[in-house]
N, C-alpha and C positions, 0 to 999 in steps of 0.2 A: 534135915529137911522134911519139913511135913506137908501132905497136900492138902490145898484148899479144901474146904467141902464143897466149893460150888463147882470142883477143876473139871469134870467130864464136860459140863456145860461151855468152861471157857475156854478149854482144848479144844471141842471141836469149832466152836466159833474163831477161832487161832488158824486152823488147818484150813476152812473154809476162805479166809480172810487172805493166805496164800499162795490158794490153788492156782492161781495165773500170774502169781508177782512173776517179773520174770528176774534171773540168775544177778546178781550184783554182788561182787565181792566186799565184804564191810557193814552189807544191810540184808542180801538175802542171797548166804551161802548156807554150806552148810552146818556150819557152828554156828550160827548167828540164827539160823530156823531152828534148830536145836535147842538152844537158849533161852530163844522165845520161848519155847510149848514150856519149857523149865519154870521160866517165869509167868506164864499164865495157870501152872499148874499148883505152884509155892509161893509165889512172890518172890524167890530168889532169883538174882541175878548171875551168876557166875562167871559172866565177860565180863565183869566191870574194870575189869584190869587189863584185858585185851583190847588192844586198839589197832587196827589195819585200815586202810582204803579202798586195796590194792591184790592181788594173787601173788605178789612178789610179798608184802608185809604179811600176810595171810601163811605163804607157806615158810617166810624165817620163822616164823612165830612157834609154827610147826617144826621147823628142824632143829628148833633151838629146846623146845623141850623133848624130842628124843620121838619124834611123832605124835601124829593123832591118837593113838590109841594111851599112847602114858599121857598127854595133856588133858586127853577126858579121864582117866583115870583120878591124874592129882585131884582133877578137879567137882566128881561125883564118888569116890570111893572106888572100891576095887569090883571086877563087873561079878555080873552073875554068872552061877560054875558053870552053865549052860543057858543057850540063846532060846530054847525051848520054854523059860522062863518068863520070858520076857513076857509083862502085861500091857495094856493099854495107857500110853504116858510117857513108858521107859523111854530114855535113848541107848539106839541099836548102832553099831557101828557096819558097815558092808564093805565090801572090794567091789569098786564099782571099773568099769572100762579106763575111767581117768584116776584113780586109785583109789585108797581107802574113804570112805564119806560116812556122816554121823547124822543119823536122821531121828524119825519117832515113830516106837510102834503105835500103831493105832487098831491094833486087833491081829487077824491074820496077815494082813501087811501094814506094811511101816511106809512113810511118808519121807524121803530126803527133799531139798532141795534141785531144783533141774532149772535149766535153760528156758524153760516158758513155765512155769509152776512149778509142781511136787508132782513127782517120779514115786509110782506106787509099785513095791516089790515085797511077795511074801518075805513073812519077817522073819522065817527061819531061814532066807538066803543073806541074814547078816553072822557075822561070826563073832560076834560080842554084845552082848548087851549091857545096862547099867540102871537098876532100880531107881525111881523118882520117889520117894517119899514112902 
């Protein structure tokens, strides 16, 4: 996976574009915002084989490959040896109050998915991250 040249410009116009979506499982969760910034970052799509509607197909999906954390794993390589790493783009993984969630750093914090927009939390309160390109 390589990043576009033009990706800082079309990530933040990505992050901007979701600041108020509000929470919908299938179109703006947290894999699915994750994915996004992925694909405006590369043109790579990496759900293309995932398909849910629902919080129920959302979390088989998830118990069926072993968690969120090995399904982003299969699916971006193995993370980085520390979240300390983590740059602008990455996807960082958090424990959030409803469990683990997969958002994007975007500097010193990272950006998940939330119920009226993107929930901004330093990005060294995730405990995984995973290089974009």
């Amino acid at each position: 996976m390589k990043r576009k040249h033009e990706w800082p410009e079309l990530l933040a116009a990505y992050i901007a574009s979701r600041r108020a979506a509000p929470f919908a499982w299938g179109t703006h969760d947290c894999c699915k915002f994750a994915a996004g910034a992925v694909v405006e970052i590369t043109g790579e799509n990496l759900m293309h084989d995932f398909h849910y509607a629902n919080e129920i197909g959302a979390l088989r999906l998830i118990a069926e490959a072993g968690g969120l954390e090995v399904l982003v794993t299969r699916a971006l390589g193995a993370p980085l040896p520390s979240v300390a790493q983590a740059r602008r783009g990455d996807v960082v993984l958090a424990d959030l109050d409803h469990g683990p969630t997969v958002g994007v750093c975007v500097g010193a914090a990272s950006a998940y998915a939330a119920e009226l927009g993107l929930l901004l939390l330093p990005t060294l309160a995730a405990r995984v991250a995973w290089r974009i390109g």
